[in-house]
Structures are given as structure tokens and as C-alpha cells.
N, C-alpha and C positions, 0 to 999 in steps of 0.2 A: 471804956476810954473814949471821948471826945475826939472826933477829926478837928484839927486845925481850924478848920473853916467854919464851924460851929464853934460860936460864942458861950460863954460857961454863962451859967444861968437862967439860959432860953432852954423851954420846956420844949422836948421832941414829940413832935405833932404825932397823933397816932393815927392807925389806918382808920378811914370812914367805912362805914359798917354798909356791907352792899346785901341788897336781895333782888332777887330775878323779879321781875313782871311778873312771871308766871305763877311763881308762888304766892305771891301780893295780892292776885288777883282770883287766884283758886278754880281756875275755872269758867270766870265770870266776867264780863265785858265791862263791869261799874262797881267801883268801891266809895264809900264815902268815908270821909277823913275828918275829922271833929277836930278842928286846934282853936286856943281860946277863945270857945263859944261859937264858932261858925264852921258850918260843914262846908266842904270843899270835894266835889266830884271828878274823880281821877277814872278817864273814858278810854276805851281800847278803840279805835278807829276801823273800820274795814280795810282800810290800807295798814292797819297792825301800827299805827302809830298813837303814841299817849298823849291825852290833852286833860289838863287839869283845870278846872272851871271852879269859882266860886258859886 
């Protein structure tokens, strides 16, 4: 059943799909990431921070 405050027709958004760092990156400080046609390097920082580079 529908809360009130939800409109009938509008599709209920689903949860977005999460994974750790940690497993993403297996071990390893640099993954590369292939989306239409261009790799994209996703870097573990020394300060353990993510930066994602083209």
C-alpha cells in the first residue's frame, strides 16, 4: 500500500548498489575503469583518499 505522500504512478526509486573500496580495489592502490571507450583511473591516495582521473 502506497503512503499518502507518494503519488500513484511514480516508480519507488530502489536502493543504489554500494561496494567498499576495499573490495573494488582488491588489494591494490589503482584500478582502471573502461566506460564508452575511455579508461578512467581510480587512485588510493597516501592519505587513503579516492581520486578518479581520466
Amino acid at each position: 500500500m502506497r503512503s499518502s505522500a507518494e503519488p500513484a504512478g511514480v516508480p519507488t526509486a530502489l536502493p543504489v548498489r554500494r561496494i567498499s573500496s576495499q573490495r573494488l580495489l582488491a588489494g591494490e592502490r589503482e584500478l582502471v575503469i573502461q566506460h564508452m571507450g575511455n579508461e578512467y583511473h581510480l587512485r588510493l591516495t597516501r592519505n587513503g583518499k579516492l581520486i578518479l582521473t581520466k
